[in-house]
C-alpha positions in Angstrom: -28.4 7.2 32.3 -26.7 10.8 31.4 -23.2 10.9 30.1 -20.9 14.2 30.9 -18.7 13.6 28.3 -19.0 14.1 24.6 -16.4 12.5 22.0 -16.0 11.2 18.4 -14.2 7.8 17.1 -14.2 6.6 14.0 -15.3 2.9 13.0 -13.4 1.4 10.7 -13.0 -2.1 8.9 -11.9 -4.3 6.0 -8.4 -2.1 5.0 -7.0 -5.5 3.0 -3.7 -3.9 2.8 -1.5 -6.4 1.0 -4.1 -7.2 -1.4 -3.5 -7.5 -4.6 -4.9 -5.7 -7.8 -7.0 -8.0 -9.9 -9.2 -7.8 -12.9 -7.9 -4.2 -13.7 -7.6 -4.1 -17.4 -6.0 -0.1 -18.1 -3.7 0.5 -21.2 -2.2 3.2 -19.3 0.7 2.1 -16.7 1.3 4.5 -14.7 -2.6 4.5 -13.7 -2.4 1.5 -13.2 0.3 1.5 -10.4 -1.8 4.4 -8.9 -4.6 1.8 -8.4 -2.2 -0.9 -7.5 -1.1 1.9 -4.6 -4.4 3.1 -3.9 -5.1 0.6 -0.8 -1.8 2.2 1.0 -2.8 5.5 0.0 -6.4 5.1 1.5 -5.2 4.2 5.1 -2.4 6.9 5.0 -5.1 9.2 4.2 -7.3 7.6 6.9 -4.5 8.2 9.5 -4.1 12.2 8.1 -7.5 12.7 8.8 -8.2 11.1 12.6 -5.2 13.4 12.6 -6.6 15.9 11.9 -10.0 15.5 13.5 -8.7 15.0 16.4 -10.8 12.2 17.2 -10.6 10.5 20.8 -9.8 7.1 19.6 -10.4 4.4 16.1 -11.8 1.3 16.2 -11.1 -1.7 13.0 -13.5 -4.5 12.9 -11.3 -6.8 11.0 -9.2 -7.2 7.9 -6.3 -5.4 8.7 -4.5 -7.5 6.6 -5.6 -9.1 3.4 -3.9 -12.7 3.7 -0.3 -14.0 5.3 2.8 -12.0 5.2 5.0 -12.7 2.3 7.3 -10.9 4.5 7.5 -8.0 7.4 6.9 -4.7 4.2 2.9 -5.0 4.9 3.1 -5.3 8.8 6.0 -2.3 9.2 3.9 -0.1 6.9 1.2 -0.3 8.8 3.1 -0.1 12.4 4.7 3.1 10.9 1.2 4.7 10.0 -0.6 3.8 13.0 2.6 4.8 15.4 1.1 8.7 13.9 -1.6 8.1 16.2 0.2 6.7 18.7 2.2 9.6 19.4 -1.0 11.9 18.9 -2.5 10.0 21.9 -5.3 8.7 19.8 -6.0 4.9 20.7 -6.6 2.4 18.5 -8.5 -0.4 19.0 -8.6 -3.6 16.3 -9.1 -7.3 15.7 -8.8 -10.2 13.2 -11.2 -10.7 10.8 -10.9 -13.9 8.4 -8.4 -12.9 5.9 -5.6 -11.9 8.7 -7.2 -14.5 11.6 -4.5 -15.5 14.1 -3.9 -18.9 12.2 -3.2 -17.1 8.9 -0.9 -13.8 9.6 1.1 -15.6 12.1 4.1 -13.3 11.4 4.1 -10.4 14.0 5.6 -6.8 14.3 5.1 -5.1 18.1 2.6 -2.3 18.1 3.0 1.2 19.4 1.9 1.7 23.1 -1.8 3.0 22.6 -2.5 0.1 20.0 -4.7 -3.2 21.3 -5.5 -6.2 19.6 -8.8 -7.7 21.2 -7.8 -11.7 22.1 -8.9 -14.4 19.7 -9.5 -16.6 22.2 -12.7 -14.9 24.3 -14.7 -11.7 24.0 -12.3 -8.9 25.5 -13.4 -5.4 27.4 -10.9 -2.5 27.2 -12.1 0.6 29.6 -11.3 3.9 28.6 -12.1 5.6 31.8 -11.9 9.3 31.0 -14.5 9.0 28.5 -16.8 6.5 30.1 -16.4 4.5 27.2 -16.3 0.3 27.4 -15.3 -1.8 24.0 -16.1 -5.2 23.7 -14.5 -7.8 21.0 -13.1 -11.0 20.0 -11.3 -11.6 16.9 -11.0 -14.5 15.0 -8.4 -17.5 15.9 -9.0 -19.4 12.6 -10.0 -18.4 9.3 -13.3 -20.1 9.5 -15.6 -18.6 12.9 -18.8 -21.1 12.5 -19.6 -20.0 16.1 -22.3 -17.1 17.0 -19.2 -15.1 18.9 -22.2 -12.4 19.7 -23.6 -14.7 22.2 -20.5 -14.8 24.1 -20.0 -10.8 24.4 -19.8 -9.4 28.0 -23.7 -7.3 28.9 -23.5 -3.8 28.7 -20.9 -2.1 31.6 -23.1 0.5 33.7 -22.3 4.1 33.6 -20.2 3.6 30.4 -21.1 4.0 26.5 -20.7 0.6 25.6 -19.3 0.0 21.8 -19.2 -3.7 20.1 -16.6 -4.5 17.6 -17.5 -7.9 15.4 -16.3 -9.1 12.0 -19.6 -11.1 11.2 -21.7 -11.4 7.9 -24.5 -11.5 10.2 -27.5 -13.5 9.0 -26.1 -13.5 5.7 -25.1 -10.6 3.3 -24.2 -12.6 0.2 -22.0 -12.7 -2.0 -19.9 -12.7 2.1 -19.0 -15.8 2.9 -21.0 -16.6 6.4 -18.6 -15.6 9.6 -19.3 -15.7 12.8 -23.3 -15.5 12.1 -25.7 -14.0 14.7 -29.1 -11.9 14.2 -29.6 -8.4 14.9 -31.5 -9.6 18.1 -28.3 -11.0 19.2 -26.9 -7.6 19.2 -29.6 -5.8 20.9 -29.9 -8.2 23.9 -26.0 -7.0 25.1 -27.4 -3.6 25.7 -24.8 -1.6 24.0 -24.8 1.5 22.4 -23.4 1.2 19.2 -21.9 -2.0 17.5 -19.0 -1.5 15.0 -19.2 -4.3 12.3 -16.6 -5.8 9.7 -16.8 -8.1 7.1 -19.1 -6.3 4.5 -17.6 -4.5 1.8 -20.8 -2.3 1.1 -22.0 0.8 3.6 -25.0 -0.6 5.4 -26.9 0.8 8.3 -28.1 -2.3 9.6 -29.8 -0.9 12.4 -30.1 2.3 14.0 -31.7 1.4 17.7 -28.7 0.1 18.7 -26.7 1.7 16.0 -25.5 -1.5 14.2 -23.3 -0.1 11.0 -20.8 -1.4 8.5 -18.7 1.1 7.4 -17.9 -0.8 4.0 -13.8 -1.3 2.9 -11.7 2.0 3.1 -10.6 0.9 -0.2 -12.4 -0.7 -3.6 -10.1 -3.2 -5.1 -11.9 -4.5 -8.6 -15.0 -3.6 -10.3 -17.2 -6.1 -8.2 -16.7 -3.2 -5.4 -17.6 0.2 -6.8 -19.0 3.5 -5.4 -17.7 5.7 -2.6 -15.2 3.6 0.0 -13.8 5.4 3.4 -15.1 5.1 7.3 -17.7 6.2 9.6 -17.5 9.0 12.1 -19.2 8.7 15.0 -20.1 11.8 17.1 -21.4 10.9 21.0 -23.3 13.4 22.8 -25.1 12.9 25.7 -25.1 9.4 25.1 -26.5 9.5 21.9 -24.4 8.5 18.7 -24.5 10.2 15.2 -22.8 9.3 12.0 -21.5 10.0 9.1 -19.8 8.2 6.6 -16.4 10.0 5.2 -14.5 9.2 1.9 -11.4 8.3 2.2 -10.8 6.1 -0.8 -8.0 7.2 -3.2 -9.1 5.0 -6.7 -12.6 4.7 -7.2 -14.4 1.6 -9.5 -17.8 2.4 -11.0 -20.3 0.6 -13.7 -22.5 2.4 -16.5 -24.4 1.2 -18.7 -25.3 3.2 -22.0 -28.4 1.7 -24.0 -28.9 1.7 -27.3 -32.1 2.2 -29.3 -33.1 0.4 -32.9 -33.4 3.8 -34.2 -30.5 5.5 -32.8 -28.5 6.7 -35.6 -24.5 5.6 -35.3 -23.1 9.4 -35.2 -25.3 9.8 -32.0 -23.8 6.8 -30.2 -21.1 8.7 -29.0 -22.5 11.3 -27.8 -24.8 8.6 -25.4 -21.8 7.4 -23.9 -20.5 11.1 -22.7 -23.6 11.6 -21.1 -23.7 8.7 -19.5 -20.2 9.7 -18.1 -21.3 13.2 -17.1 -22.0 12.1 -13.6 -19.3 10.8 -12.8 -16.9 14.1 -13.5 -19.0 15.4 -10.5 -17.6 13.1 -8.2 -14.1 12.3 -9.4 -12.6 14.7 -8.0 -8.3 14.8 -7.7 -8.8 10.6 -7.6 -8.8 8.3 -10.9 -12.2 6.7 -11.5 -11.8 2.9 -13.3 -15.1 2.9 -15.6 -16.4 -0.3 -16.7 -18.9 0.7 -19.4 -21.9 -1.5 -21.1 -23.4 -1.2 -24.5 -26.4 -2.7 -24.5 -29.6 -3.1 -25.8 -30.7 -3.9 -30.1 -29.4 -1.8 -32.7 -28.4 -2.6 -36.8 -25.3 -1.6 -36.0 -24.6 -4.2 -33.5 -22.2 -6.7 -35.3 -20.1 -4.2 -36.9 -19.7 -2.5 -33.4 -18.3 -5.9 -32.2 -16.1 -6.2 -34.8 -14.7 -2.8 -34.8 -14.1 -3.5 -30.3 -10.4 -2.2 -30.6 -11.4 1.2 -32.0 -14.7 1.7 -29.9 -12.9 1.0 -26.9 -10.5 3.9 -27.7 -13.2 6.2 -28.3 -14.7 5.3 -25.2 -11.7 6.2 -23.5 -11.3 9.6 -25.6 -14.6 10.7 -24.5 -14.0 9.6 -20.7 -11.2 12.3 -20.9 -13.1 14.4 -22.6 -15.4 14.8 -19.6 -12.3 14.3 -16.8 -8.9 14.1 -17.1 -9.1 11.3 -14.1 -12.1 9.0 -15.6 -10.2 6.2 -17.2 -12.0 3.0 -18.9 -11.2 -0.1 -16.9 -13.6 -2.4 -20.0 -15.4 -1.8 -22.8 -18.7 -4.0 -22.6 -20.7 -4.7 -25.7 -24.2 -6.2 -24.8 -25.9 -5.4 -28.2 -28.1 -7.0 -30.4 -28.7 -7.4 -33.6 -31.8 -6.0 -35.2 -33.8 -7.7 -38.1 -32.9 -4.7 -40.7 -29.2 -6.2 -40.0 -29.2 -9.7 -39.5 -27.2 -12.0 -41.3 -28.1 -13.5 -44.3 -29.0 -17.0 -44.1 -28.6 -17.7 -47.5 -24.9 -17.8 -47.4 -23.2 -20.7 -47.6 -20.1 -19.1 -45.7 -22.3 -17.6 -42.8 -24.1 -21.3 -42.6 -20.9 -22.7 -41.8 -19.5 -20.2 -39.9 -22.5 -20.8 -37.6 -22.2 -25.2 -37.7 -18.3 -24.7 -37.1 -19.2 -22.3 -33.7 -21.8 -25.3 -32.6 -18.9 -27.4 -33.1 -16.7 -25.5 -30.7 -19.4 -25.1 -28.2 -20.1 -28.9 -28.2 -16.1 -29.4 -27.7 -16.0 -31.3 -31.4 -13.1 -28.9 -32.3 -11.2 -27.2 -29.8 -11.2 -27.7 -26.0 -12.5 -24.0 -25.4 -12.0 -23.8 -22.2 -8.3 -24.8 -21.9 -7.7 -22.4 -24.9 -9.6 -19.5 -22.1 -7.3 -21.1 -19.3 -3.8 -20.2 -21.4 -4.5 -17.1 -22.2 -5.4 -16.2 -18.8 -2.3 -17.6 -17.7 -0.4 -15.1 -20.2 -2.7 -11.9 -19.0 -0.8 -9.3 -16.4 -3.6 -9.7 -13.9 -6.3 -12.0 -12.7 -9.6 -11.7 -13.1 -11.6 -10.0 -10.1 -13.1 -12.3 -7.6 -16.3 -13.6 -9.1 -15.9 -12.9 -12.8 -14.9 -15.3 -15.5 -11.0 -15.6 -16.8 -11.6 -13.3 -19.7 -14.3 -11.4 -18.6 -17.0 -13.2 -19.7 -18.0 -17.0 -20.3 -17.6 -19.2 -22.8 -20.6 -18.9 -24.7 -20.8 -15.5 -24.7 -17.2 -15.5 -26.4 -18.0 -17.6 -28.8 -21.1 -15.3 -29.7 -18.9 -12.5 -30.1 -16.4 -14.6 -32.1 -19.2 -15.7 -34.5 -20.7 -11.7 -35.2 -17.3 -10.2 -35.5 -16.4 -12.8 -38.3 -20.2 -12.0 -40.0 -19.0 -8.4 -39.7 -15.7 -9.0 -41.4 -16.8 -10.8 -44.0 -19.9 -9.0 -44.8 -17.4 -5.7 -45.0 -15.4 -7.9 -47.6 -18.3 -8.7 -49.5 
């Protein structure tokens, strides 16, 4: 089969507007509220550039919308955005995934013309005719899809490039929760052409006879989802697709870890942490970049690090500006050992109990540790991200840094 017509769309999923910011620990305010902005800011940016493109029409595979309506500010922002589009003539096509399926976001606001939802209640075809172009889709009706909705999906329409639109975590792409599963095989026997997925946060190429893509979120939201975020462009020509992924994200999360040697002296620490930051100046560009940095690794140094967090932690941030005035430090990591030329003296008769009463805690004979963790979350501006523990790390590994910051004190009071 030949197709006379060429054209671009772009594939889409996972926008989450509505969510909230979580885990996001920045001294600085004001960047903060850029970050807490930076999921609008993304899809405005998205709609400026289809805009600008020109493109023939934009598909979402899910997500829209990151949970239910508190009220109508979340559904009217987007109907403004998308109405751009609208009276651009570029189409848009979209459908529930399971944070905004049809049980959850029940509140509703009417579309633009040129705007279609794909039903929730059977796989859906919209024709474009002028392009020869078929879309198949089903969103979700309830927050849970335990069916393979793949198997369901119409078989390719003749004469037309046929595109499918799912919100699946496939066979499984953990740490996704498992939607509407189905196997690459399922895809391939409905004869499309390309099939536009949803659901996982990460770019992936699944596939690329059929093309089987997920674009990844337009926007990261914590430091579990770091790297480049925006869409996929897809070029058609002759009937054969091409893509290309295109950032559109507007706050940007990314992990580096800077090890330490037993011999590196202290002076040159700093320096190893603004070259670990180097590379990330590169891609910053205008956008803020949240920076979760590790130290890690053995050093003599280690305890006294620990116990001097406060000030490291604004050095760290002094050199991230340093390199860029945009690279800001989301949290200060301290994964470092000890090394025998510094280890504590076992001798003492402090340290010794310094060590029995931190068993103590651990075993609960003291303090109940974790409701202490659970209160002063409570008190904290934001949550922790999705995933992580309350305070950013567990309960043991508090208590390990508890014990070496009190042997640093004390050993600088000796």
């Amino acid at each position: 089969m030949r197709f006379v017509t060429s054209f671009r769309f772009i594939h889409a999923a996972d926008l989450h507007l509505g969510s909230p910011l979580s885990g996001l620990m920045l001294k600085d305010r004001q960047m903060a509220e850029r970050f807490a902005a930076a999921g609008r800011a993304a899809f405005s940016a998205l709609i400026e550039y289809a805009l600008a493109e020109k493109v023939d029409f934009m598909v979402i595979a899910g997500d829209v919308y990151d949970g239910a309506w508190k009220d109508n500010h979340i559904g009217l922002f987007f109907n403004r955005e998308i109405a751009r589009l609208s009276r651009a003539g570029i189409p848009v096509y979209f459908l529930r995934g399971n944070h905004d399926a049809e049980s959850i976001v029940t509140r509703t606001i009417a579309m633009p013309e040129g705007v279609y939802e794909f039903s929730t209640r059977k796989p859906q075809t919209f024709v474009l005719d002028d392009l020869k172009v078929a879309l198949h889709g089903q969103g979700f009706a309830e927050r849970v899809a335990a069916d393979n909705l793949a198997l369901s999906y119409p078989a390719a329409l003749p004469g037309h490039f046929n595109i499918g639109v799912l919100h699946t975590s496939l066979s499984g792409r953990p740490p996704h929760a498992v939607y509407a599963p189905c196997s690459v095989a399922d895809l391939a026997a409905r004869g499309y052409d390309y099939w536009a997925l949803g659901h996982v946060h990460a770019f992936e190429a699944v596939s690329t006879d059929p093309p089987v893509i997920y674009p990844g979120n337009l926007q990261g939201r914590n430091i579990r989802e770091t790297g480049p975020k925006g869409v996929v462009l897809v070029t058609v020509e002759d009937g054969r697709p091409r893509y290309e992924r295109i950032m559109l994200d507007c706050a940007r999360f990314e992990t580096v870890e800077v090890p330490l040697g037993p011999e590196m002296a202290d002076g040159a620490i700093p320096a190893a942490i603004e070259a670990a930051l180097l590379p990330f100046a590169e891609t910053a560009d205008e956008r803020p970049v949240a920076l979760r940095v590790t130290l890690s690794g053995r050093h003599p140094a280690a305890e006294r690090i620990k116990a001097a967090r406060a000030q490291w932690r604004d050095d760290v941030q002094a050199a991230c500006h340093r390199i860029h005035a945009e690279l800001w430090l989301e949290k200060l990591v301290i994964d470092v050992e000890t090394t025998d030329a510094e280890a504590p003296a076992a001798e003492t008769e402090l340290l010794v109990d310094i060590d029995a009463l931190v068993r103590d805690i651990a075993s609960g004979q003291t303090l109940a540790v974790e409701d202490m963790i659970a209160e002063i979350g409570r008190k904290l501006p934001s949550g922790a991200a999705p995933g992580e523990p309350l305070l950013g790390a567990g309960e043991q590994e508090l208590l390990a840094e508890a014990r070496d910051i009190l042997r640093a004190r004390l050993a600088g009071e000796g």
